[in-house]
Steps between C-alpha positions, in 0.01 A plus 500: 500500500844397399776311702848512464730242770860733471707201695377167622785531823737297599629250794156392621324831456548586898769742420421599144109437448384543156380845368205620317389809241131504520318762276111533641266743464729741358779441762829410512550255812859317567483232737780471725870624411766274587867502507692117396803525705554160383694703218729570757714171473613644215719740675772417737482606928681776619890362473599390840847435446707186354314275665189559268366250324487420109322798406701548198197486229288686721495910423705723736292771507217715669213273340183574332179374634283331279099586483318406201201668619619825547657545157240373335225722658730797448488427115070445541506878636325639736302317828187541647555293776747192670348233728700328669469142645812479748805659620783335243206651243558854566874467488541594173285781498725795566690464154109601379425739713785712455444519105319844431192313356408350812458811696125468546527115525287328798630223686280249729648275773452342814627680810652203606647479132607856460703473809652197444651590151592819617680337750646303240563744194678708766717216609582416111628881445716429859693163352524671173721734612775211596572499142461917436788512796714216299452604149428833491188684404299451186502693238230669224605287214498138483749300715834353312365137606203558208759476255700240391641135621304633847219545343486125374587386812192690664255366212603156544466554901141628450367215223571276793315659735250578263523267220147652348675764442763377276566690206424829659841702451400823554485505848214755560386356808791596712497832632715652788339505850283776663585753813385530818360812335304307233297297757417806686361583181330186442381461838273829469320364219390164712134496621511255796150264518384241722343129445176571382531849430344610232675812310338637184772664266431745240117446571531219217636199712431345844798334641519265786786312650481133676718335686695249290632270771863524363648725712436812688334788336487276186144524307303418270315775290129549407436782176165565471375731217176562351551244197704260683647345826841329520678308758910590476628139686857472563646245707293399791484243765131359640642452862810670611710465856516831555320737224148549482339239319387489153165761466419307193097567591506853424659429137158320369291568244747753295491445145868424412792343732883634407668199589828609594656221746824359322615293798371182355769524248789564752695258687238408685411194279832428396724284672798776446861370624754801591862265456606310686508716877154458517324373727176374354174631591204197592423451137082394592507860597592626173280255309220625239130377524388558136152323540211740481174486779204393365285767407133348612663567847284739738621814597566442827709145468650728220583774790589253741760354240637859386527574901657220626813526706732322303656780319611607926598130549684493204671829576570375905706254384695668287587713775584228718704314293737836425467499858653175529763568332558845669543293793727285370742727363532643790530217728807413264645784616380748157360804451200560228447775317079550368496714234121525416246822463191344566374676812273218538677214469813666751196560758471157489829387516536715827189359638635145466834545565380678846343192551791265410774702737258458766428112503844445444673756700747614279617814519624663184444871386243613209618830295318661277658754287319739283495866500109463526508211758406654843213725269328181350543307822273741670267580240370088534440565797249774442291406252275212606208582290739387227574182642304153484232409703712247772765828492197709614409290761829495681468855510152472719653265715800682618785350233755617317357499128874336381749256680784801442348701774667242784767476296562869568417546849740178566731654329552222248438727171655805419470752260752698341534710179838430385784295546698769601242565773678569847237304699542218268894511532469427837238268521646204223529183590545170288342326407204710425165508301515830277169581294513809250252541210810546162392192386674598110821409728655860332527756784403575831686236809412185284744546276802562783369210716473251256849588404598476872261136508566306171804391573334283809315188430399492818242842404207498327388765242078482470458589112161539361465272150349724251818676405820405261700349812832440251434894433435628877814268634736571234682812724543253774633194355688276595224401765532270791214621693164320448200637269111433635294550189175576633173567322178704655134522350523754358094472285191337432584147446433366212216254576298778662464732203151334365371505809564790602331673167263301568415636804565861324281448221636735276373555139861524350857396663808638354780227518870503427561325145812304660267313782220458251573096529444582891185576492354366141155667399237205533133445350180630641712747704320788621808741445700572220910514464672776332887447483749745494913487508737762588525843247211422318148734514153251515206691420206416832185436310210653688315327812183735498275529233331725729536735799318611809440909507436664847277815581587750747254573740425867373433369121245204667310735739444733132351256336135488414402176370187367321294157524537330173387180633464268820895471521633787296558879564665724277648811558745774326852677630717731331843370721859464451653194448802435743765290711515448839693241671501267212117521385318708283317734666194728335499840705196786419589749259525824744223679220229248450252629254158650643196218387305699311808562282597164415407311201303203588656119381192290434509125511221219485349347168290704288130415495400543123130572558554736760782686296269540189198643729779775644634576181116534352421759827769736335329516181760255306344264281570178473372115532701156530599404154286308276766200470578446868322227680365669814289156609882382546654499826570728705906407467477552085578869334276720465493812255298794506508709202503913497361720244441815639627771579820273341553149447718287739460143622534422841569054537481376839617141630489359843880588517504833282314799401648684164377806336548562112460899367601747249722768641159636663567659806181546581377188480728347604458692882162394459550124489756560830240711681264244447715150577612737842153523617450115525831402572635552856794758573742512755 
């Protein structure tokens, strides 16, 4: 088994999670296919006149999108197969699937996934086309940017976005965007599964997704194969607000854990500053808890622990407190402007914010503009066995699953897909709450309201940290307007990885090389760590010396065994050896050979008295040889010579029986005939 991590993502790992190669079995497997659209600061919004910002070192031009992942697994070759873990995972995937070598490739994803990124990719392709209208189309060969005093610019752009990256002029990784077309394409090849579905692909592998707690559709993957099982973990939460929880039960006992959560790296335990129009996020929110559980813990304080609420509590007040501040922008007599993509966390915002007009009375609209807004709005709505537990039970009891449904039927929230829309138009009022998921702050009605906003001081822009905020503001500066830097959990946190393997028990865990001094190997631990860093191939030593082998019921029925002793039967089958949903199966050979016409296999130890009386009944002389010991146990060698009709030796130990002749044919057959006629045959 080899492993190859093609990009370790980048913000927190909630837009761009990391991506895998995983060779196994023979197969090719990529896991998940991002795009970065981080790499989009680099290039300047649609021009909206001369009141734009300073966008002067930014690129005027249709952009490229950057994905790692894709350009690398186009260089591997072929795939068998893409699983994907979430929705921002599969939105790289048409720049693959449109390649000629990924005609026959597979792709597994949630249904709640599946439509969510299509949603998304589709909405992508939509803003794109702001710049296709401004600049022109693109063309075959590459764009004049690549070349030049641009060209610096862009590189310089991108090592600050991706400083890991620096040194990396050739620029490989950005590629112009798909069609509509192209995820038609790509959206043929998906294979939709369930939580706790079990799929076998290729008859090799058994794959089963989990719910990851993260988000909607997100998951967790299970690859079972005959030699092997392996756990694929990307971010997850334990308890989530509005996701199904964690399903971290049905991930136990596999041999090797893919740890693939990078949020403990991200902003989330740093205390980040944006300049000076932030308004600071609770820091005790954002603190890190490096101090490991003690491993002589049961497993159920250790469950209990891993389970508790506090990653909701923490995430509550997060809410509230942008909340707060919603409120008092507005009060002051400002509008604010939420550019985020989190489905969750904008669920929740509604919820509370439902809450917060109501106690208060205030009466201010809530737009949200997206060209997928009213589409995703109802889909949460109908898919409750995808939702947690409390979610579930509103459902039983008459609620509304989410705090947007009143919102609605007061007519509080609207929906729109444009800005242009004539409904909306008509409906604007200021101040206003406007949500819309372009959170790179480079297209779609972000980027004209928050040149229409940051002029006010009395607005507030919600900004998620996790980005290059000097980058994503330049086009609008000089700002007036105020800038929330907000952070989400986004992961695992760190002080629940050990307990959580330990809960997992794997035999091997696959860590990333840059949190290594997050989760330090320690003594008398009952897994190993294998560490591996971003375009680098680790070889995955073996975790089965041995294997279990299945018979179908046809080969077990045809077999005709034989009493060796009190706890042993024996039998023969002439069968195929095969694979069936990820074990080795032995099937009957369709011609089995008639009993008479086999040749027997003998087994047993070899009594030397009764072999030299058998061999003396067929005429062959011969005696034990004058130098052995024969008073001497049973358990010693004994030898009986040959002399006629040819000369042989025949030694027998407890362990072995080994015949010595000329190249006598004859007597040689003799010997056999006689050691078959005390030995027993199957």
């Amino acid at each position: 088994m080899k492993l190859t991590c093609l990009d370790t993502g980048g913000d927190d790992g909630y837009y761009t999670p990391a991506s895998h190669l995983l060779e196994m079995e023979g197969l090719r497997i990529l896991l998940d296919c991002p795009v970065d659209l981080s790499a989009l600061t680099a290039f300047s919004p649609v021009p909206l006149g001369a009141s734009a910002g300073d966008a002067g070192d930014l690129i005027h031009a249709v952009p490229y999108y950057r994905s790692p992942t894709a350009v690398a697994a186009a260089k591997a070759g072929g795939l068998d197969a893409v699983l994907v873990s979430s929705a921002t995972g599969l939105l790289g995937l048409p720049l693959l699937t449109r390649l000629p070598g990924f005609v026959n490739t597979k792709v597994y994803v949630t249904e709640v996934a599946a439509r969510i990124g299509r949603l998304m990719m589709t909405e992508l392709v939509e803003m794109h086309c702001e710049f296709v209208r401004c600049y022109g189309p693109g063309r075959d060969q590459a764009p004049v940017w690549m070349e030049g005093e641009k060209l610096k610019k862009l590189l310089s752009a991108l090592q600050k976005i991706m400083p890991e990256d620096e040194g990396n002029t050739n620029l490989a990784s950005l590629m112009p965007l798909y069609s509509l077309e192209n995820i038609e394409e790509c959206t043929q090849k998906v294979q939709h599964v369930k939580y706790g579905e079990e799929v076998c692909f290729n008859g090799i592998l058994m794959l089963k997704a989990s719910s990851s707690g993260l988000e909607l559709g997100n998951c967790v993957w299970t690859i079972k194969g005959p030699r092997a099982s392996m756990t694929y973990l990307p971010s997850s939460i334990f308890v989530s607000a509005h996701a199904l929880d964690f399903d971290y039960s049905s991930l136990k006992g596999n041999d090797i854990i893919l740890f693939s959560d990078f949020s403990s790296l991200n902003g989330m335990y740093d205390n980040c500053k944006m300049g000076e129009h932030v308004v600071d996020e609770i820091d005790g929110f954002l603190a890190c808890d490096s101090v490991f559980r003690d491993d002589g813990i049961d497993e159920d304080e250790n469950i209990k622990y891993l389970c508790s609420n506090d990653d909701i509590t923490e995430e509550i007040e997060r809410i509230s407190f942008i909340s707060s501040c919603i409120t008092d922008a507005i009060n002051s007599g400002g509008s604010v402007l939420i550019p985020i993509g989190r489905l969750g966390v904008v669920l929740l915002l509604l919820e509370h914010m439902s809450e917060t007009l109501h106690s208060s009375n205030m009466k201010v609209p809530i737009f949200m503009i997206s060209e997928t807004a009213e589409e995703i709005i109802a889909f949460t709505n109908a898919l409750p066995e995808w939702l947690c537990k409390s979610r579930q039970e509103k459902l039983f009891s008459g609620e509304a699953l989410f705090g947007h449904v009143k919102l609605l039927k007061e007519g509080k929230l609207s929906l729109f897909p444009h800005l242009y829309s004539k409904g909306l138009l008509a409906a604007w009022k200021e101040p206003c709450i406007v949500f819309c998921p372009h959170w790179i702050l480079r297209h779609g009605p972000a980027v004209h309201l928050l040149h229409r906003w940051r002029a006010d001081k009395r607005c507030l822009l919600v900004l998620e940290q996790g980005v290059d905020a000097e980058l994503t503001l330049k086009p609008f500066m000089p700002l007036a307007i105020q800038v929330l830097g907000c952070s989400f959990l986004s992961g695992i946190k760190v002080e629940k990885i050990n307990p959580l393997l330990g809960l997992l028990k794997p035999k091997l865990v696959l860590f990333p090389e840059g949190q290594k001094s997050l989760c330090p190997a320690r003594e008398k631990q009952p897994w190993s760590f294998l560490y591996y860093s971003k375009g680098k191939t680790v070889e995955v030593p073996n975790m089965r010396e041995e294997f279990d082998v299945c018979l179908t019921t046809e080969a077990a029925f045809g077999l005709q065994p034989m009493q060796l002793d009190k706890t042993t039967a024996v039998a023969r089958l002439k069968a195929k050896l095969l694979l069936s949903n990820g074990q080795y199966v032995l099937a009957a050979a369709k011609n089995q050979l008639d009993q008479s016409e086999r040749h027997l296999l003998h087994r047993g130890t070899v009594d030397a008295s009764h072999l030299l009386s058998a061999l003396q009944e067929k005429g062959i002389v011969c005696s034990f040889s004058a130098d052995a010991d024969n008073s001497a146990p049973t358990d010693r060698e004994r030898v009986i010579s040959i002399t006629s009709p040819g000369e042989a030796v025949v030694k027998m130990t407890s362990e072995r029986t080994t015949i010595y002749c000329d190249d006598d044919a004859k007597i040689a057959e003799h010997i056999c005939d006689a050691l078959r006629s005390i030995c027993n045959g199957i």
